[in-house]
N, CA, C and O of each residue as an XYZ file, in Angstrom:
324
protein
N     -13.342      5.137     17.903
C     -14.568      5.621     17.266
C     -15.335      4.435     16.676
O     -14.862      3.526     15.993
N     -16.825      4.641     17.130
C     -17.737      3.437     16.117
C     -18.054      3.594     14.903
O     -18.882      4.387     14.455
N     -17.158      2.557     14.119
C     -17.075      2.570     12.183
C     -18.838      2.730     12.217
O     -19.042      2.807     11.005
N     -20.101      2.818     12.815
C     -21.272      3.111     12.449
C     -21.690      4.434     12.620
O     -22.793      4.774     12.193
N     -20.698      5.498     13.387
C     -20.522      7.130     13.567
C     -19.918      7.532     12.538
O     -20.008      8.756     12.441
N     -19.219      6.958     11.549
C     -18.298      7.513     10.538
C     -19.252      8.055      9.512
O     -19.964      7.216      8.961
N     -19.362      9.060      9.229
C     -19.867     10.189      8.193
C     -19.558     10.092      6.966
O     -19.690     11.242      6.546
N     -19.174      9.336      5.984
C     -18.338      9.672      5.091
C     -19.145     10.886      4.004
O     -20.328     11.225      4.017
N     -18.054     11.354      3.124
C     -18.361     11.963      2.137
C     -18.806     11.653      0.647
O     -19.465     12.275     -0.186
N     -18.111     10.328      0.670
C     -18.141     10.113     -1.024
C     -17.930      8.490     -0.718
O     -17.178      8.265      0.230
N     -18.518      7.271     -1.425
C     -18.061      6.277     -1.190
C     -18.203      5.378     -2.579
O     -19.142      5.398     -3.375
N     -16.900      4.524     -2.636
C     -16.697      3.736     -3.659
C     -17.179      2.632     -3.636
O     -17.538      2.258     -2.520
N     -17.364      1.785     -4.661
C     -17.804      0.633     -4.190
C     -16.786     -0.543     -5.079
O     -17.258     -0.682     -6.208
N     -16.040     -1.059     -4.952
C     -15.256     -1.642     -5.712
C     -15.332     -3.011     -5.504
O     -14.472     -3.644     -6.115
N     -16.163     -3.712     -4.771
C     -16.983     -5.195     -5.132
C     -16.826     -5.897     -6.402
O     -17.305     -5.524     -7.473
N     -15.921     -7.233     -6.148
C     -15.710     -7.932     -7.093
C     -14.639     -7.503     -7.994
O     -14.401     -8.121     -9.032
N     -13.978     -6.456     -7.629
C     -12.828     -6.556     -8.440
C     -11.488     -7.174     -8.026
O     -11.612     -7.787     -6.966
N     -10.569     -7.198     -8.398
C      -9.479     -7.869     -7.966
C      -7.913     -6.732     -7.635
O      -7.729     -5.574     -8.011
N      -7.149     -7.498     -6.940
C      -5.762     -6.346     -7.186
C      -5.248     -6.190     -8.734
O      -5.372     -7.218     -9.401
N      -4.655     -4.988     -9.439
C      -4.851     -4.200     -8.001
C      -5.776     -2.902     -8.042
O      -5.375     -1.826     -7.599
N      -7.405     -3.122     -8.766
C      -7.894     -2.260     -9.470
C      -8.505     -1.608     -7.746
O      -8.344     -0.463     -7.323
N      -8.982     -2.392     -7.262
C      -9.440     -1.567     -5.748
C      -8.722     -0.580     -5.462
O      -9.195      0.544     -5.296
N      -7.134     -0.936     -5.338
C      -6.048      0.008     -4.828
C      -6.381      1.686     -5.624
O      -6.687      2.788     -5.169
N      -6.150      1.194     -6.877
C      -6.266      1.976     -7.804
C      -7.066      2.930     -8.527
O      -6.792      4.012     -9.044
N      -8.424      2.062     -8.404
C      -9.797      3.136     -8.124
C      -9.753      4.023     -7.082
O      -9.925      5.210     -7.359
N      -9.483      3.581     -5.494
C      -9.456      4.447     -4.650
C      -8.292      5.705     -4.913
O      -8.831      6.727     -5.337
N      -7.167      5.784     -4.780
C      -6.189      6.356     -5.190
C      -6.780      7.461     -6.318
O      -6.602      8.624     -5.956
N      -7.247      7.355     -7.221
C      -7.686      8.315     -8.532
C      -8.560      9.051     -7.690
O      -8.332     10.249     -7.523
N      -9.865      8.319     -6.943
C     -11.351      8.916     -6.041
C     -10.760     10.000     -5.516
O     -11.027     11.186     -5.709
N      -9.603      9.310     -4.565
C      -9.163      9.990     -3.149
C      -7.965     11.159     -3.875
O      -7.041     11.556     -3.166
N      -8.064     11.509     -4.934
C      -6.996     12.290     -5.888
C      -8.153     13.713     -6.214
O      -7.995     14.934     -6.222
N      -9.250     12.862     -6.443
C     -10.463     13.879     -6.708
C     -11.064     14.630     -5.367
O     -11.580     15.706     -5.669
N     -11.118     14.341     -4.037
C     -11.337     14.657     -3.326
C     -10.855     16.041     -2.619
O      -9.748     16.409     -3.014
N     -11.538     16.967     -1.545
C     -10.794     17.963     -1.282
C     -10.190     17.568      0.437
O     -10.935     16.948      1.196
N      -8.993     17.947      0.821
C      -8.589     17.517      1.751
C      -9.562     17.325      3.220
O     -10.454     18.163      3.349
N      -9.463     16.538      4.039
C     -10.281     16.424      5.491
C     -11.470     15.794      4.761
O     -12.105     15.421      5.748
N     -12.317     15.363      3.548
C     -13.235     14.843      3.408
C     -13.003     13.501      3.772
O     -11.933     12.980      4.084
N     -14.162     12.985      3.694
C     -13.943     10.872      3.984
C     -14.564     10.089      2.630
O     -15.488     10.276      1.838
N     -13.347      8.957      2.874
C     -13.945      7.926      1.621
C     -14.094      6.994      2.048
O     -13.163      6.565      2.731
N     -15.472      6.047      1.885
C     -15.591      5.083      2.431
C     -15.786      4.132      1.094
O     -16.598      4.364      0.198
N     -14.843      2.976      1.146
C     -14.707      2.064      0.230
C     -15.348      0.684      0.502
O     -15.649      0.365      1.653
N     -15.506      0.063     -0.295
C     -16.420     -0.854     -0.272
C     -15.609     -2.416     -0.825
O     -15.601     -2.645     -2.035
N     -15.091     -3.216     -0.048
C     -14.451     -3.916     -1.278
C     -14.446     -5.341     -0.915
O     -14.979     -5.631      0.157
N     -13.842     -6.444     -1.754
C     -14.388     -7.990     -1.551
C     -12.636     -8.437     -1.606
O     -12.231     -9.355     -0.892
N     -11.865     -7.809     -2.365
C     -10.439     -8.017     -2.810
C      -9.809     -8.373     -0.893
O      -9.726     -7.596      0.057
N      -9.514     -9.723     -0.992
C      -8.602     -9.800      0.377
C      -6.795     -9.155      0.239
O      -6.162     -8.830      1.244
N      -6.412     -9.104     -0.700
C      -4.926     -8.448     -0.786
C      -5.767     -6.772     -0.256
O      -5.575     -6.294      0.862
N      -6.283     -6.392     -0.862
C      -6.859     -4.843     -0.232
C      -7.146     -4.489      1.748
O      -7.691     -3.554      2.334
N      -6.516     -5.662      2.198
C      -6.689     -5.122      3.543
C      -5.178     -4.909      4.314
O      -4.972     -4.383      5.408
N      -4.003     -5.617      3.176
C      -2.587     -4.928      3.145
C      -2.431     -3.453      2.468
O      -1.984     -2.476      3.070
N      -2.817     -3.457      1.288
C      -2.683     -2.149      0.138
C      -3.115     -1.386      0.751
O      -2.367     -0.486      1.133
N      -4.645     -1.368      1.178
C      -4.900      0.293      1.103
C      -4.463      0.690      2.791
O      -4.026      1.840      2.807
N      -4.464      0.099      4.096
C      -3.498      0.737      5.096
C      -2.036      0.877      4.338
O      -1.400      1.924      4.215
N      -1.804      0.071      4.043
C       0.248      0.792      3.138
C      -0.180      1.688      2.708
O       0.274      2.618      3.374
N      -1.164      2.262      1.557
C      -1.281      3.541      0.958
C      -1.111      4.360      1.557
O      -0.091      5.046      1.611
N      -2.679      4.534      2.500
C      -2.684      5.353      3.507
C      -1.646      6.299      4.193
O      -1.500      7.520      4.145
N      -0.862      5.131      4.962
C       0.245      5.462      5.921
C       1.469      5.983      4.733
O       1.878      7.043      5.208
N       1.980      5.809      3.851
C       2.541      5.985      2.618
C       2.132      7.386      2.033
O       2.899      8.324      1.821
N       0.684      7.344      1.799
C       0.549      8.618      1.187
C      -0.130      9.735      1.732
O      -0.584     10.619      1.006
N      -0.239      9.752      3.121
C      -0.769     10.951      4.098
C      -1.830     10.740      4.044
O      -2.411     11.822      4.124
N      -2.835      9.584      3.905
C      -3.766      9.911      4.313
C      -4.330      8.775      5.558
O      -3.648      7.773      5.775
N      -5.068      8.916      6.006
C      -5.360      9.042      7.923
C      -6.930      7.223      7.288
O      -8.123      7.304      6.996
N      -6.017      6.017      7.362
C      -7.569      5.232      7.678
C      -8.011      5.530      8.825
O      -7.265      5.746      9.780
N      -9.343      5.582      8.882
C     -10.127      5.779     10.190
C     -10.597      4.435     10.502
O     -10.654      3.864     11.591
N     -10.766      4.229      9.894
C     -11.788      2.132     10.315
C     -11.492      1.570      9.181
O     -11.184      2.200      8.169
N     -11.578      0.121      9.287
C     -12.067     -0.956      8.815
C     -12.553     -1.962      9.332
O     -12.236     -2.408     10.435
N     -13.510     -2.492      8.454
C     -13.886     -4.192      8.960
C     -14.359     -4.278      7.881
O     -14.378     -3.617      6.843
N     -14.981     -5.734      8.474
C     -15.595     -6.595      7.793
C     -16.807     -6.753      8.021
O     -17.195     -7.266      9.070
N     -17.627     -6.333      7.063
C     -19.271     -6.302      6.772
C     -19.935     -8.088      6.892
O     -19.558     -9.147      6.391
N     -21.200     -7.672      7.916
C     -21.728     -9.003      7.658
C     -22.030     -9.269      6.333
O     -22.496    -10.398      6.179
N     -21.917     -8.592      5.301
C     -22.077     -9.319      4.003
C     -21.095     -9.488      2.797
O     -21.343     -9.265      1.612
N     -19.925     -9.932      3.356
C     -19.315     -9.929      2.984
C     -18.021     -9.309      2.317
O     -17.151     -9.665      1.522
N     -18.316     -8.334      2.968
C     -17.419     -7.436      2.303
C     -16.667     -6.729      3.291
O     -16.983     -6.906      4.467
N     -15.567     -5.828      2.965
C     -14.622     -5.135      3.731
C     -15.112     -3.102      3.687
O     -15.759     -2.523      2.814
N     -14.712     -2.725      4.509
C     -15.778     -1.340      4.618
C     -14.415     -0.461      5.077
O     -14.605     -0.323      6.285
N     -13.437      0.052      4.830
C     -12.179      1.582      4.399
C     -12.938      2.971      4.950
O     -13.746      3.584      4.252
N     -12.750      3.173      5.625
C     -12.999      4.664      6.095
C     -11.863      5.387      6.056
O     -11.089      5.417      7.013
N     -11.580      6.301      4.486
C     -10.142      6.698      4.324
C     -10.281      8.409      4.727
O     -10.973      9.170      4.050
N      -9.654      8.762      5.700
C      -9.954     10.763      5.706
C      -8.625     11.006      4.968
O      -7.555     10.424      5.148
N      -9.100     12.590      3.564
C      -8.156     12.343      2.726
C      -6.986     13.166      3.705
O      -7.371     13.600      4.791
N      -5.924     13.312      3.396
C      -4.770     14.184      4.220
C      -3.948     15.353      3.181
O      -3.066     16.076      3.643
């Protein structure tokens, strides 16, 4: 699927923070969410491109994409599970 088809529902933006508050913001978001919605995260943290696939796969929920934004940043397409 093209990460520019992804729909999301709700998106974080966690730019400029460090580990392991990215992890951790998302996790609370994706706690608030109702199941099958999408979170698309926003983040600059390079440890966050181990954490949040471990979460994911760890805590049932399904990454759909990632990359890396021409501006710098990293772009999480999390569907909750």
């Amino acid at each position: 699927m093209d990460i520019n088809e992804i729909k999301s529902d709700e998106i974080l933006d966690v730019k400029g923070l460090s580990c392991p508050m990215p992890l951790l913001k998302t996790k609370k978001k994706l706690k608030s969410m109702k199941p099958g919605l999408i979170l698309e995260v926003l983040g600059t943290d390079p440890g966050s491109k181990n954490d949040i696939p471990g979460f994911c796969k760890k805590g049932g929920n399904e990454l759909m994409a990632m990359a890396d934004d021409a501006e710098g940043f990293t772009r999480y397409f999390i569907k909750k599970g």
